[in-house]
N, C-alpha and C positions, 0 to 999 in steps of 0.2 A: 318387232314382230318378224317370224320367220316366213315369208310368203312367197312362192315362187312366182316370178313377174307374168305365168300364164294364166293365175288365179283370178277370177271375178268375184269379188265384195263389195255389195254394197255401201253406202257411206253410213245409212243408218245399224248396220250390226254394230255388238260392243263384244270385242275382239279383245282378251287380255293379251302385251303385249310378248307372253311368255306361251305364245302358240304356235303351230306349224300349221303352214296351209301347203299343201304337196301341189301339182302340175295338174293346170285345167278343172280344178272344181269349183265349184259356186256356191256362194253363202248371199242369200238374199237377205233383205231390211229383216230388220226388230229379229235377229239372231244375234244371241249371248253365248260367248263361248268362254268357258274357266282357264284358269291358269297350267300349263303346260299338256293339254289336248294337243292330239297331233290328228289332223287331218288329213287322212291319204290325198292320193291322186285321182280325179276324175268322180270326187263326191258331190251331192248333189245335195243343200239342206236349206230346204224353203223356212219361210216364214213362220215365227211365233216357236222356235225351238230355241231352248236354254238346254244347252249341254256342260256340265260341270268342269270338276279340275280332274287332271291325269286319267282323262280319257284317251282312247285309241278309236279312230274311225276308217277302216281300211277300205281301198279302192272299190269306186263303186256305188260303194252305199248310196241308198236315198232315203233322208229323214225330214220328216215333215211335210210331206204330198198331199193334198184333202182326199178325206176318205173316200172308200170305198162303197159307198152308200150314198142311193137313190134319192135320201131325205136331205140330204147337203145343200145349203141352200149359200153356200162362201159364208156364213158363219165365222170372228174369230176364235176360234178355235187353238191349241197347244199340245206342242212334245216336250215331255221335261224330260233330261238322260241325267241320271245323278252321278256322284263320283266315283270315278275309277272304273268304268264301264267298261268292254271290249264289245265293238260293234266290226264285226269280219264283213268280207266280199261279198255285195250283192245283197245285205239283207235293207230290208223293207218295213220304214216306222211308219204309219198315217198320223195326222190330227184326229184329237178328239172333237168329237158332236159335241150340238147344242143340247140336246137329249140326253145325250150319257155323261155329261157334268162336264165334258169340253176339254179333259186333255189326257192326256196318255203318257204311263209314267212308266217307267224303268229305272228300278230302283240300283242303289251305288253296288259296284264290281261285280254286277251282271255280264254276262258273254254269251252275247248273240252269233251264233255262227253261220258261217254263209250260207248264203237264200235265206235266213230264215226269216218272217215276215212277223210283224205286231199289226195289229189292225189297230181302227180307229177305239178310242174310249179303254184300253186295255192297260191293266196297274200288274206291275210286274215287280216282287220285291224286290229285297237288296239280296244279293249273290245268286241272283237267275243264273240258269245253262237252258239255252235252248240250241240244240246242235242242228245238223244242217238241214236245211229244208222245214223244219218245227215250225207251226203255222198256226199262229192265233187270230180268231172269229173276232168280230167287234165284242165288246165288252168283255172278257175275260178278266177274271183276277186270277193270279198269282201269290202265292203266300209265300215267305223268304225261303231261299235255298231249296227252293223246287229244280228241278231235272226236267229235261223233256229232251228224248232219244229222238235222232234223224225221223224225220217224215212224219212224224206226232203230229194229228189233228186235232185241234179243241174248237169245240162247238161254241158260239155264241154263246154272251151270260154264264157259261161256266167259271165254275172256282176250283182252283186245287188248294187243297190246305198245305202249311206250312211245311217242309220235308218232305217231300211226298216225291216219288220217283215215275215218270209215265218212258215204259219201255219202248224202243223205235215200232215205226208204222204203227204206232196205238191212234186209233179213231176213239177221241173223251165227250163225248155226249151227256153226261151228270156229273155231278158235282166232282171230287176227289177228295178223300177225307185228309186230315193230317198225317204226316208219319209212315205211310204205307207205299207198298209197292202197286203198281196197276199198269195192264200192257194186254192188247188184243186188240180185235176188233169186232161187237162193241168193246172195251175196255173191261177187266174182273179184276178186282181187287185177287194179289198174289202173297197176303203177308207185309209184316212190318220192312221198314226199311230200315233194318237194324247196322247194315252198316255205316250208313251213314248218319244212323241217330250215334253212333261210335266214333265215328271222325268228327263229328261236332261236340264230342264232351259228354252228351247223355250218359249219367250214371247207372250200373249192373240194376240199380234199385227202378230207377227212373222206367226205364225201357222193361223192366218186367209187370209192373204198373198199366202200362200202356197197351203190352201184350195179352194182358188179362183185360183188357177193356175188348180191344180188338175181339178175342175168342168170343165173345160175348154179345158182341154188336153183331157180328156178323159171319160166326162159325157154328151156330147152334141149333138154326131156324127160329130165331125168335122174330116177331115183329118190330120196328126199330122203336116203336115207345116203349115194349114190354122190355127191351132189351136196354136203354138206357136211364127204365129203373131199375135194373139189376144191375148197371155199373155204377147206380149212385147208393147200394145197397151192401155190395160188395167189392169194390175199389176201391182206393184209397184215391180222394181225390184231390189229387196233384192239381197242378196248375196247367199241366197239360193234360192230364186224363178231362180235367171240369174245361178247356180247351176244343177238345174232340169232340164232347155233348155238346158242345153250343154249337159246333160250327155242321152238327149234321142238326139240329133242330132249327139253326138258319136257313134252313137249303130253300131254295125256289125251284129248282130245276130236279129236286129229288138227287138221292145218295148211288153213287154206283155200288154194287152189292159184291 
C-alpha cells in the first residue's frame, strides 16, 4: 500500500493493497476501500463507508459523518461510493438513517464537485454530475445520468428521473420527471433534454416518442390523469415513454409542471 507515513488508519479498515492514502487523512474502523482508489490529502472518511475501485477522493473531502438530523440516535448506519467515482474538494457524503433504509449510495463514475454535499439516506445513480455547491436534502433519489448545475437545491424525498438536467441555482421542490430540462426558482420544466438523450445513443425515433409524450403531459393543459391516458392512447409505448407514466404516477411529493 501506497500511504504516506502522516496518514491515520485504523487497524480494523480493509485497505486493498493497490491504494493511495495522500498526507494527514484519516480512515477510521470498518472502512473498505477498492483496488487502485487514491485518497487525497487531508481526507477525512469515518466509519461504515465502502468505497469501490478506481476512485478519486480529493483534498478535503468528508465521507461518512452522521447525518444531519435531529432523529439520529448513533444508529449503524452506511455510505457506499461505487466504482470509478470522482469525489472533488470539500464536498460532503453523511450516513444513512435508521428510518430512511440506513445508507446512502453513489452510484459507479459519479463526480461530485466541490462543496457539493449528499445528505443522509440519498441514492444517487451511476454517472451522477453534481457541480459545485449542488446540495442534496436527506432522502433524495437520483436516476442514472442526472446533471445538477452549481448551487442546485433539492428538497428532501425528491426524485429526479433518469436524464434529467436541473440548471445552476435551481431550487427542486417536486419530483423531476425523466428526460427533461428543468431550472428556476421554484423549478419549470424547460423541454426535453434532447442533447443529452443524443450523447447517450437515444435514437431520431426514440426521442420523438418521448417528445410527443412530453407535449402532452404537460404542454396542453390537460390534468396529468387525463393526460397520461392520452399518451397511452397515442404514443407508442416504448420502454421509456411506459417509463415516464410510472415514474410521474409514482410521485409522493407531486410532479413539477
Amino acid at each position: 500500500m501506497m500511504i504516506h507515513p502522516t496518514a491515520i488508519i485504523d487497524k480494523k479498515a480493509e485497505i486493498d493493497r493497490n491504494v493511495r492514502v495522500g498526507p494527514y487523512s484519516i480512515i477510521r474502523q470498518d472502512v473498505v476501500i477498492g483496488s487502485g482508489t487514491v485518497i487525497g490529502p487531508h481526507v477525512v472518511i469515518e466509519p461504515y463507508v465502502t468505497i469501490g475501485s478506481d476512485c478519486r477522493i480529493f483534498q478535503f473531502a468528508s465521507i461518512g459523518a452522521i447525518p444531519q438530523d435531529l432523529k439520529f440516535k448513533g444508529e449503524k448506519t452506511f455510505v457506499n461510493i461505487d466504482n470509478g467515482t470522482v469525489v472533488r474538494e470539500f464536498v460532503t457524503i453523511n450516513r444513512g438513517t435508521e428510518s430512511g433504509g440506513g445508507t446512502t449510495q453513489v452510484g459507479a463514475k459519479s463526480l461530485l464537485m466541490a462543496y457539493a454535499h449528499v445528505a443522509h439516506d440519498c441514492r444517487i445513480g451511476k454517472m451522477g454530475i453534481l457541480a459545485n455547491c449542488a446540495t442534496l436534502a436527506g432522502h433524495v433519489t437520483l436516476g442514472d445520468f442526472v446533471t445538477l448545475g452549481g448551487l442546485a437545491a433539492v428538497h428532501q424525498f425528491v426524485r429526479i428521473g433518469d436524464y434529467a438536467y436541473i440548471g445552476g441555482a435551481s431550487a427542486v421542490v417536486k419530483d423531476i420527471p425523466p428526460y427533461v430540462i428543468a431550472a428556476g426558482d421554484r423549478v419549470k420544466l424547460h423541454g426535453l433534454n434532447k442533447v443529452g438523450l443524443k450523447r447517450h445513443g437515444f435514437s431520431d425515433e426514440t426521442v420523438s416518442s418521448i417528445k410527443k409524450a412530453y407535449r402532452i403531459l404537460f404542454r396542453i393543459g390537460l390534468t396529468l390523469n387525463e393526460a397520461i391516458e392520452r399518451v397511452k392512447a397515442e404514443v407508442e409505448q416504448t420502454p421509456e415513454v411506459s417509463g415516464l407514466i410510472e415514474f410521474i404516477k409514482s410521485s409522493e411529493r407531486g410532479i413539477t409542471r
